[in-house]
N, C-alpha and C positions, 0 to 999 in steps of 0.2 A: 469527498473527503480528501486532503491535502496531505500529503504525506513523504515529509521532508526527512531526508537522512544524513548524517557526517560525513561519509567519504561516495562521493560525487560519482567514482569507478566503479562504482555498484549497483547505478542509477539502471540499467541494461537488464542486469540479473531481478533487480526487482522487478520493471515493465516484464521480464520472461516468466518468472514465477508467479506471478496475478494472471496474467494471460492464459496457462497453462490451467488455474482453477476457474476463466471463465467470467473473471470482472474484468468489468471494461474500464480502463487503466488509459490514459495518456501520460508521455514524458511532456512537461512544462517548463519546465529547468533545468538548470545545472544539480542541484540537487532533489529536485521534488518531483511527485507525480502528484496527478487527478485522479482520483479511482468516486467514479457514480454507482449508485445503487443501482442493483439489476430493477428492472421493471416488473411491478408484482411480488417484492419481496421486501417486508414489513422493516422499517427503517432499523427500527434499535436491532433486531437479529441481524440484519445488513454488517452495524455497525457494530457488533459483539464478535460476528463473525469474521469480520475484516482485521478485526485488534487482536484475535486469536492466531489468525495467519500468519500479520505481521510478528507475533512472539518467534513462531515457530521459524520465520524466516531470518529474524534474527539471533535466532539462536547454533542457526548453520553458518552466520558473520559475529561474531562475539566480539569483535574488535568496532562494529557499529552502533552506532544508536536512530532512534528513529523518532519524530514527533506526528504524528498524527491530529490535524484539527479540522474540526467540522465546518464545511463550507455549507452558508444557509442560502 
């Protein structure tokens, strides 16, 4: 999943906080990461549980916003 955010300085704290729960997360850009599904973990709860996170991490940047799109 691709997951692009507005302010690029925050790109660090995001690969930190993915990291810390344990998805595997590449920085790709200047504004974006790759976050893959864990191996053995049913795609839509992957992906429920990944858009969950992202709320709660943007809700400690409130001045950010975030798009999340599904790479197939």
């Amino acid at each position: 999943m691709k997951i692009t955010i507005t302010d690029p300085t925050l790109i660090g704290d995001l690969v930190d906080a993915l990291g810390r729960w344990h998805w595997p997360v590449a920085e790709r850009g200047r504004d974006y990461v790759l976050v893959d599904i864990p191996a053995g973990v049913p795609k839509d709860a992957a992906q429920l549980e990944l858009a969950l996170f992202i709320q709660v991490w943007l809700a400690r940047h409130p001045d950010v916003e975030a798009v999340a799109d599904r790479i197939i």
